[in-house]
C-alpha positions in Angstrom: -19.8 -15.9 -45.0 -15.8 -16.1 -45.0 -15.7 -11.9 -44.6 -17.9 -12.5 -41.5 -15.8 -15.0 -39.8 -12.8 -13.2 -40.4 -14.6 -10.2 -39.4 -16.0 -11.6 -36.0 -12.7 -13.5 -35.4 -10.9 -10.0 -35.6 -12.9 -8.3 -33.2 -12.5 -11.5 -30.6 -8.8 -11.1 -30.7 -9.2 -7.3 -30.8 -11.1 -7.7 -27.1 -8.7 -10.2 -26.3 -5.6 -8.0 -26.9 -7.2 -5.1 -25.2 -8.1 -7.0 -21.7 -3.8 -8.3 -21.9 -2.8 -4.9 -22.4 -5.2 -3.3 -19.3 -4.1 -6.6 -17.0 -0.6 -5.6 -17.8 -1.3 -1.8 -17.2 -2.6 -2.6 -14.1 0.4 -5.2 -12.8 2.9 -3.1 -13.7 1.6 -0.3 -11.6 0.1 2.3 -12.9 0.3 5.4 -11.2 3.6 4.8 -9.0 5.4 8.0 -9.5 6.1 9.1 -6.0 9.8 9.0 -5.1 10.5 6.4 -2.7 7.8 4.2 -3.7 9.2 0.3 -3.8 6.7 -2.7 -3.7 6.7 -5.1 -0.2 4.1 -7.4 -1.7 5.5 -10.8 -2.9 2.5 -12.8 -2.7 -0.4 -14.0 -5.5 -2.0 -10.4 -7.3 -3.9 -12.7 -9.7 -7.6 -12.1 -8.4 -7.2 -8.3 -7.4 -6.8 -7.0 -11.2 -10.2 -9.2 -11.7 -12.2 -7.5 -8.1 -10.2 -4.3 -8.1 -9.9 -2.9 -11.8 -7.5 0.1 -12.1 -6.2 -0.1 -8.4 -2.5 -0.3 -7.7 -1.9 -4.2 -7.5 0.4 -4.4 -4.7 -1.9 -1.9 -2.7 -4.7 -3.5 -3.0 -3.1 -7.1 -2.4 -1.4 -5.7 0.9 -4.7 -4.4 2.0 -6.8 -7.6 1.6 -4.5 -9.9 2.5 -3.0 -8.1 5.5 -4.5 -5.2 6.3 -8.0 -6.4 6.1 -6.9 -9.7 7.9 -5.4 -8.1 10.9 -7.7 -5.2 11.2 -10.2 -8.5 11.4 -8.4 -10.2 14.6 -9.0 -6.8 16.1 -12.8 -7.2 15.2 -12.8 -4.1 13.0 -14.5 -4.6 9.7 -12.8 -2.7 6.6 -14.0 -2.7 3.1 -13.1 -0.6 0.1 -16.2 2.0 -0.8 -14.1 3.9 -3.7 -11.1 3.0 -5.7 -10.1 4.0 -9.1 -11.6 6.5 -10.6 -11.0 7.6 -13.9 -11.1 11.0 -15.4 -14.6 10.9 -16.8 -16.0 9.9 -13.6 -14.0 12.7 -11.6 -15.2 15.1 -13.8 -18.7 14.2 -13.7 -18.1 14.3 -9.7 -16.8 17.5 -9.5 -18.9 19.3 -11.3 -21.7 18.3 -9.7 -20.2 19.8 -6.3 -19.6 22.9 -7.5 -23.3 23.1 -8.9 -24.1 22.2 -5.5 -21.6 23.9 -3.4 -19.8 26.1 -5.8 -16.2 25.9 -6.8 -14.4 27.2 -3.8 -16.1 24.8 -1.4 -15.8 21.3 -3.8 -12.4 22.3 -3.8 -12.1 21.5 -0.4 -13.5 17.8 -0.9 -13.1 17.4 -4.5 -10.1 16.9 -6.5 -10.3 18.4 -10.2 -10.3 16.3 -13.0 -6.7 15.0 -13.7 -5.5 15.8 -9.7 -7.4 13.4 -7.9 -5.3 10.6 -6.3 -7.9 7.9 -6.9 -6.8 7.9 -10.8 -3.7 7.0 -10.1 -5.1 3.8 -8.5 -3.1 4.4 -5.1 -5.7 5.9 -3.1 -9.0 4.2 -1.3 -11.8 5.5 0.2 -12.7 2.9 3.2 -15.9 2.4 4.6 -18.1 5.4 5.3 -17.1 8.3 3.3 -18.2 10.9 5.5 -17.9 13.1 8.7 -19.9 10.3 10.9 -17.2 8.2 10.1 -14.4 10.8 12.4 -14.2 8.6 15.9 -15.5 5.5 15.2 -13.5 2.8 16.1 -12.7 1.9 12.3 -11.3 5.2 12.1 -9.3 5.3 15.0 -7.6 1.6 13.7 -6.8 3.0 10.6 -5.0 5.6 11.6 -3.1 3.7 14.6 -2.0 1.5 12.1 -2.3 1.5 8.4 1.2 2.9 8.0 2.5 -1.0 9.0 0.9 -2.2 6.3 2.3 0.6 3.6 -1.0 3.4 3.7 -0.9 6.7 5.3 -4.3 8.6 5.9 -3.6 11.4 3.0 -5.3 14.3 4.8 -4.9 14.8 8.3 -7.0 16.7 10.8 -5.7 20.1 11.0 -3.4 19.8 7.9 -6.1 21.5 6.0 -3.9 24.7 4.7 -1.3 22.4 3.7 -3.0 19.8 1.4 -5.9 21.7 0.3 -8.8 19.4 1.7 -10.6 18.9 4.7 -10.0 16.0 7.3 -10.8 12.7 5.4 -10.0 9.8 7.8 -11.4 7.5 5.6 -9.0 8.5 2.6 -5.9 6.4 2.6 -2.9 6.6 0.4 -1.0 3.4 -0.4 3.2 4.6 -0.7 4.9 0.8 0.3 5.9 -0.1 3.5 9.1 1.8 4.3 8.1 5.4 2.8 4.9 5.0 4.8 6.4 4.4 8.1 9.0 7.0 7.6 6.0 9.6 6.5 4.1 8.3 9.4 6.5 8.9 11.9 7.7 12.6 11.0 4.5 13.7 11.4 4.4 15.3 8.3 1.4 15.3 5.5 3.1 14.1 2.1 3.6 17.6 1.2 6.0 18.3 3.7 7.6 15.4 3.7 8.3 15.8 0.4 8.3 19.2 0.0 5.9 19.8 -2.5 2.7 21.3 -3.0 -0.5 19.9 -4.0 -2.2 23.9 -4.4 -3.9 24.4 -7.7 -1.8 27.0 -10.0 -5.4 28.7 -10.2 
């Protein structure tokens, strides 16, 4: 009987430790290795590790608490479809567009496994994620203005040769306030302004 309470007891502290060490992943922010990247979010992050697993903190805190808010007072309703993925899921995603579509295609929609931006936890998917979504008046807020809030829309219409995917207005890239607006206001994808590449080596 002892072994068994020890054993049980062991694996409660086991979970417990494991849930501390994924909340602290998470606040110290995972994924924020883009030069210029500083947070502008000083307010409560307690409940988004909880409703958001695996997305940035400070992103995700920004967007519902001001983003969401204001887009709100403008009567434009926003909501998260797809956050964090991890590399299992992508995997599993990609590979069935290329069965469906072939390689060259999913390429142009589908990040590989270990290159998409949604495991780094900075990227979102918003509302619809697909074409019908190009126009609406969703769309149109988003990319009017979710560089004040620290979000850029990652690829641009007619940016295509330049960051590998097609237009995806609903795919938003959380960089912090000051990088966004700067990014934002060059014109520029990421790639340029940064003057990198985001082509596969194969």
């Amino acid at each position: 009987m002892k072994s068994g309470k020890n054993s049980k007891l062991k694996t409660q502290y086991l979970k417990f430790f494991c849930l501390l060490f994924c909340l602290v992943s998470f606040s110290s922010g995972y994924g924020q290795r883009e030069r210029g990247w500083k947070s502008d979010w000083k307010g409560d992050c307690s409940e988004v590790k909880i409703l958001e697993p695996g997305l940035d903190v400070t992103g995700v805190a920004v967007f519902k608490n001001r983003l969401f808010l204001d887009a709100k007072k403008d009567n434009i309703k926003l909501w998260i479809t797809s956050g964090f993925r991890s590399y299992s899921l992508q995997t599993s995603l990609y590979n069935n567009y290329v069965l469906k579509d072939g390689k060259e295609k999913a390429d142009t929609y589908s990040a590989r496994p270990g290159h998409s931006e949604h495991q780094t936890g900075l990227a979102m998917d918003l509302n619809i994620v697909d074409s019908s979504f190009e126009g609406t008046k969703e769309a149109i807020w988003i990319a009017d203005n979710c560089y004040k809030y620290g979000f850029i829309i990652r690829y641009p219409k007619g940016k295509e040769e330049i960051t590998g995917y097609k237009y995806e207005p609903w795919h938003v890239r959380y960089l912090g306030k000051e990088l966004s607006e700067k990014v934002y206001k060059s014109g520029k994808t990421l790639e340029e302004y940064l003057n990198i590449t985001s082509k596969y080596s194969e």
